[in-house]
N, C-alpha and C positions, 0 to 999 in steps of 0.2 A: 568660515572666512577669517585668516589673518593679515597681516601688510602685507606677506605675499604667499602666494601671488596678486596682483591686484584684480579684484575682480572686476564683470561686467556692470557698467554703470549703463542704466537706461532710465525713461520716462516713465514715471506710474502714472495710471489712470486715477485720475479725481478730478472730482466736483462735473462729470460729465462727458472728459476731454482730456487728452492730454494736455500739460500745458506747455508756455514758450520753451524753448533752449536755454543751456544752463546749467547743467547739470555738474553737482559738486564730486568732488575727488573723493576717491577711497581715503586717504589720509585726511580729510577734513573729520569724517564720520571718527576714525579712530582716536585723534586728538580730542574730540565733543565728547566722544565714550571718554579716552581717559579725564580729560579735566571734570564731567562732571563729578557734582558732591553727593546726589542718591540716586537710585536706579529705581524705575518698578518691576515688580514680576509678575506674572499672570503666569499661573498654574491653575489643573483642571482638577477639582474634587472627585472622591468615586462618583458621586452623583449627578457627573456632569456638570455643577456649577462651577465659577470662576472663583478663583481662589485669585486675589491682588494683594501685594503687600511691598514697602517700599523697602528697600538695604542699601546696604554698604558693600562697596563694591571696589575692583582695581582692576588697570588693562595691565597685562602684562605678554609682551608680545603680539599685539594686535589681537589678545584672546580676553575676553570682560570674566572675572571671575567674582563670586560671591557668598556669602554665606549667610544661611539665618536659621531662626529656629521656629518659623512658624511651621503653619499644617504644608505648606509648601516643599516639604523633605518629606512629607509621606506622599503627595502627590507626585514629586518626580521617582521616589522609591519605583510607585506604580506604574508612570506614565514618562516620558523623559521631554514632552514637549514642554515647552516653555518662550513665553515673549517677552522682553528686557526693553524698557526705554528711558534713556532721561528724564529727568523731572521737567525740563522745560517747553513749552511747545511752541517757543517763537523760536528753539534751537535744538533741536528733537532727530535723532537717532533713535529708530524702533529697527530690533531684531527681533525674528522670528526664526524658532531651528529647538535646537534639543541642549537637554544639558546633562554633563554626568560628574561624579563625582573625583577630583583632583587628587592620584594618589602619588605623584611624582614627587619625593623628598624635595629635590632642589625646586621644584617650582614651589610647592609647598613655601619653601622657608624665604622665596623670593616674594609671595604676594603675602606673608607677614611681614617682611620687611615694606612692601608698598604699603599696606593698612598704619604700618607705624608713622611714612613718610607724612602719608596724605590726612588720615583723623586722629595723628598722637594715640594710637591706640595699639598696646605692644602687646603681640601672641605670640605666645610659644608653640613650635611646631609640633611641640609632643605633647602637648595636651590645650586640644582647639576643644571650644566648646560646642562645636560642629564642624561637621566637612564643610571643604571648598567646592563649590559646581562650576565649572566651564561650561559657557555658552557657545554653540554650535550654531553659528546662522546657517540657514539653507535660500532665506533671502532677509536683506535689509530695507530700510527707508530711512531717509532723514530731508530736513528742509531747513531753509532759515526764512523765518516772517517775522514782520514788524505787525505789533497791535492796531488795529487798527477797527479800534471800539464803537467811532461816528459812523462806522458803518458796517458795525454788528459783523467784526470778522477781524480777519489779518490779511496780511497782505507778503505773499508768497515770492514776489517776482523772479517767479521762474526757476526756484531751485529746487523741487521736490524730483527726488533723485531714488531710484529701487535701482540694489544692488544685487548680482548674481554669481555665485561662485563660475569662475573657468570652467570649462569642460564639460 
């Protein structure tokens, strides 16, 4: 999924139920991916376990791209699934989809230019000290909630939103 086309926004099911109406835009999700400041990933070890690890990341084009150098580039070597979400969960965009590895020159030297905008951190596009992955959602989630700790939770109103690519 990127800006566009926009995909299908519906209701996920939780805590039970669907909940009220509400549901946020495709462009809110993108703007949350880009302005956040770290990403998580979840990749699958050969052995089945979960492999989590937080990065740096940049949207470019409605596309979330990232690099790192944990065990997570031999897991997607092996395996291409992968789940991405913000660090925050009162403002939380979770993708779930695949990801592979960024070999297009000009995107390349356009999401070194965004790493430089966004954490002053300048790379040269011919000698990265890892490839770039592009995330592939096959579905999204995001919500906004307020903390709402005196009763051991947050408070949703209404906007947990799963998104579906067109088609």
């Amino acid at each position: 999924m990127s800006a566009d086309p926009e995909p299908v926004a519906s209701r996920p099911w939780m805590y039970g139920s669907t909940l009220s109406p509400g549901l946020l835009p495709w462009r809110w999700a993108v703007a949350t991916l880009r302005d956040a400041a770290h990403y998580w990933i979840a990749t699958t070890n050969a052995d089945g376990r979960p492999h989590t690890r937080p990065v740096w990341g940049v949207v470019v084009d409605g596309t979330v791209f990232f690099s790192t150098g944990s065990k997570a580039v031999e897991n997607l070597a092996r395996g291409s699934a992968i789940s991405v979400h913000t660090e925050s969960a009162t403002r939380l965009v979770i993708l779930e989809g695949t990801a592979e590895q960024e070999h297009d020159r000009a995107t390349v030297e356009q999401i070194c230019a965004d790493y430089a905008a966004k954490y002053d951190e300048r790379l040269d596009p011919d000698d990265l000290p890892g490839p770039f992955w592009a995330v592939h959602p096959s579905v999204a989630f995001g919500w906004l909630a307020e903390p709402n700790f005196r009763d051991g939770g947050a408070t949703f109103h209404g906007t947990a939103t799963r998104w579906t690519p067109r088609g």
